[in-house]
N, C-alpha and C positions, 0 to 999 in steps of 0.2 A: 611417882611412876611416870615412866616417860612412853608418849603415845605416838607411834608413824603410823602415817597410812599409805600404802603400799598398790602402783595402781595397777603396775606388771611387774614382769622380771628387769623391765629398762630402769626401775625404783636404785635396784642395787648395782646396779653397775660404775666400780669409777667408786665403790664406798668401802671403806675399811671399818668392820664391825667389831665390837670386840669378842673372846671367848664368851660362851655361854649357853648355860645349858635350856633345852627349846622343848616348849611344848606344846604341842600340834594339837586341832580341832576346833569344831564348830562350835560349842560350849554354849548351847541357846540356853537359858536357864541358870548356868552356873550353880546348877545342883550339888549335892551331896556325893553322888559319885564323880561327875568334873571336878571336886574340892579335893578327892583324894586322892586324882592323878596330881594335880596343881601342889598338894601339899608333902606328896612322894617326891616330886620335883622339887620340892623346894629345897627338902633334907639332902639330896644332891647337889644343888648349887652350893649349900653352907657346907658340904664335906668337899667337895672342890675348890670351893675360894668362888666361883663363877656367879656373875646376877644369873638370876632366871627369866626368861624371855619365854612370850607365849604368843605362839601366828594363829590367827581365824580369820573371820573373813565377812565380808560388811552383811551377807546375804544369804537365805539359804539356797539352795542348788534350786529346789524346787519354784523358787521366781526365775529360775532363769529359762530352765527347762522345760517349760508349761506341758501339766497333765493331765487326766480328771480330775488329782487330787489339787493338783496348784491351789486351785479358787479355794479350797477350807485349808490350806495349812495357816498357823498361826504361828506367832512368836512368842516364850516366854519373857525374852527379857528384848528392849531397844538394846540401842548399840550405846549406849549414852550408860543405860543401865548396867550392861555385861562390861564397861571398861569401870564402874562403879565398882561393881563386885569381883572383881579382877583387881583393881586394888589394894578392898580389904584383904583376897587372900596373898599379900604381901610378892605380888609380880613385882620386878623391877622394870619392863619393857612389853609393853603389848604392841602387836605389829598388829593390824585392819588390815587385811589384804582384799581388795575389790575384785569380789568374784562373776568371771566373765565368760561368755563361752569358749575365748582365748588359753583361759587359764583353765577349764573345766578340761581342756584338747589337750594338755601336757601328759603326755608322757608319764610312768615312773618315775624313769630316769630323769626326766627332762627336770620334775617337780624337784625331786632331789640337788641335782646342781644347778639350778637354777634360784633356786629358795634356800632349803638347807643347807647347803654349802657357802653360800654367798651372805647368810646369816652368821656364818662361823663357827655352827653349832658343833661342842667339841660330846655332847649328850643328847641323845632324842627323846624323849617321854611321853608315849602315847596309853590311849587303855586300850581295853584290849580288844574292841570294834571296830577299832579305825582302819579307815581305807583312804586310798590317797590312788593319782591319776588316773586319765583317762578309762569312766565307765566305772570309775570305783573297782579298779581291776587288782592291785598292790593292798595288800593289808601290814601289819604295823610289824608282826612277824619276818617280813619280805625285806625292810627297809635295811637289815644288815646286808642282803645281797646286795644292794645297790648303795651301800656306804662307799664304797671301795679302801673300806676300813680308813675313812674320813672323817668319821663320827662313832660313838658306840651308841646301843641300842637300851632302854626299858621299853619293855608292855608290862603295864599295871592291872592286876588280875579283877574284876567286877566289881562292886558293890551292891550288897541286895538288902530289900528292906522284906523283912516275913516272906523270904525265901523268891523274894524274886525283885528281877535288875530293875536300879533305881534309875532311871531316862526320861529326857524329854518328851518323849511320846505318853509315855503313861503320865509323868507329872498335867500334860496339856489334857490328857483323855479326863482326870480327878478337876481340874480345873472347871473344863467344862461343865461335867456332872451336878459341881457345885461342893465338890469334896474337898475345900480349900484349908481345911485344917491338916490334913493329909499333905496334901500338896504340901503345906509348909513345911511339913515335917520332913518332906524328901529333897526340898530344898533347901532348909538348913535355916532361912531367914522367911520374912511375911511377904508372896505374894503381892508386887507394885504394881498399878496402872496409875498412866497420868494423864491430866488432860486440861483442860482451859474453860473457866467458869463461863459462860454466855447465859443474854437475857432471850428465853425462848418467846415464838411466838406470842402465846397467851401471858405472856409479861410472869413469868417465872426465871428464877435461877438456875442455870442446870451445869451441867459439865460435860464436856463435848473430847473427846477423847483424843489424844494428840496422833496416835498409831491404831489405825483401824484395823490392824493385823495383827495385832496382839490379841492373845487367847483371854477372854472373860467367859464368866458362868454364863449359860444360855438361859435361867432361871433362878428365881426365889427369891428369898428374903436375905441378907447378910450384915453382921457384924463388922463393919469399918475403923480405921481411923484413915480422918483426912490431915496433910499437912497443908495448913493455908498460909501462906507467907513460914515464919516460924512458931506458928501455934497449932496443934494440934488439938483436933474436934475429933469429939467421938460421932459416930455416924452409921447408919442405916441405910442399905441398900437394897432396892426392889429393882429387879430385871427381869423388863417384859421383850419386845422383838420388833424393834423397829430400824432405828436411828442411831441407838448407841450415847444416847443422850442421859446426864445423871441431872432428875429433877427436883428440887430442894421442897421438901413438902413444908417443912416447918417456916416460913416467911418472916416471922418475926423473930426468931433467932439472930435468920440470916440480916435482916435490919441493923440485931445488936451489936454484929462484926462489921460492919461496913463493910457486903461484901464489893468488889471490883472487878467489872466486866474485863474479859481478858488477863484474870489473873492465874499466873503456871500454879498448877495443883497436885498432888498426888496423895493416893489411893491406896493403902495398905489393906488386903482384906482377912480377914482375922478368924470367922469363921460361919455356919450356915444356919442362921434362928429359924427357918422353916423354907418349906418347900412352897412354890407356888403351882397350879395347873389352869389357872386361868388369865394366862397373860397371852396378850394380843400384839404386843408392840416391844421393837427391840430398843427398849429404852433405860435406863437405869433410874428409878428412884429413889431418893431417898429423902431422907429427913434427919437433923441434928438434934441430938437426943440431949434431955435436961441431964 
């Protein structure tokens, strides 16, 4: 899969793109319903002949725009992650378009020929929430008026799990909660965070989170796997309210791997062994289980 990153409309100008069928959106998550816009599109590009290309964008709106809500939004996936999973679901071109308050001011029209057009998208494929320029004012509906029959148009009708829409928002609200078996399930795949082994103060192991804006349970006990290097540990995680810190309780374990300060980790989490009500510090611990 081939990756650009897009830093305005100056990106494409002066560029000859080929056909192909484009699909728009912020896809934080790469959920179950994002998979069946992506994989509607996809059945179109193989009944075209056309790659499928998909534009998002490095960021959400909400860091750019600061609100009350700015300071608790979170991310399901990094950017590293969602070109991950954009991938598997067999994209042939992801565009990263770096979202600005430049580009937040466009237009409609402006977003259209300026992006869609200059992409050369001969297909648009949105679901069916999307909104596009200035003010989130155009929804995915609108986009034929302003094709000037330059492009044609799907909207992909919802995805609901036990009668209600499968979204980032509620996957990140189950997250939180601690409902991460859920969550999996309306993602399609297991829930990652990553982050970098360090030796804490009190000469402990812990793991120190790469993205502090990524959404974790705010409590309990949880079922892990971690990948370390290419070996995967089963593992136990406790989350109290501090730091963000994941603290290795078992020490002799961790002795038996040789583990390595600063070494890239990640975090699958699998699902919720108990609940906890007496946690004082935003911390993760856990321990590696025999």
């Amino acid at each position: 899969m081939q990756v650009d990153y897009l830093s305005d409309d100056e990106t494409l100008k002066g560029q000859t793109k080929p056909e192909t069928v484009l699909v728009l959106g912020f896809f934080d998550g790469v959920h179950r319903g994002h998979q069946h816009v992506i994989q509607t599109a996809r059945k179109l590009a193989n009944k075209y002949h056309l790659p499928l290309s998909v534009m998002t964008f490095d960021q959400h709106p909400s860091q750019i725009f600061k609100t009350a809500s700015s300071e608790n939004f979170r991310y399901l996936n990094t950017v590293d992650q969602k070109v991950t999973q954009m991938e598997k679901n067999k994209v042939d071109c992801l565009y990263i378009t770096k979202f600005t308050k430049k580009f937040a001011s466009l237009s409609p029209q402006q977003f259209v020929d300026q992006y869609i057009v200059q992409l050369n998208a001969k297909l648009v494929v949105v679901g069916f929430d999307y909104t596009f320029g200035a003010g989130a004012s155009a929804t995915g509906d609108d986009l034929r008026g302003y094709s000037h029959q330059q492009f044609d148009v799907k909207v992909v009708h919802k995805l609901t799990h036990t009668d209600v829409k499968v979204s980032s928002t509620r996957i990140r609200a189950l997250i939180k909660a601690g409902k991460v078996e859920l969550a999996n399930t309306l993602l399609g795949y297991k829930y990652e965070t990553n982050g970098r082994l360090i030796k804490t103060p009190d000469g402990q192991y812990g793991i120190e989170l790469t993205n502090s804006l990524q959404q974790i349970p705010t409590a309990g006990r949880f079922e892990c796997q971690m990948l370390y290097g290419k070996r995967p540990l089963s593992v136990f995680v406790e989350i109290s309210a501090k730091d963000g810190l994941l603290i290795i309780k078992n020490q002799k374990m961790v002795d038996a791997i040789n583990v390595k300060q600063n070494q890239l980790v990640s975090l699958k989490w699998l699902k919720l062994i108990s609940e906890s009500s007496a946690m004082t510090r935003r911390q993760h611990l856990f321990e590696i289980s025999n």
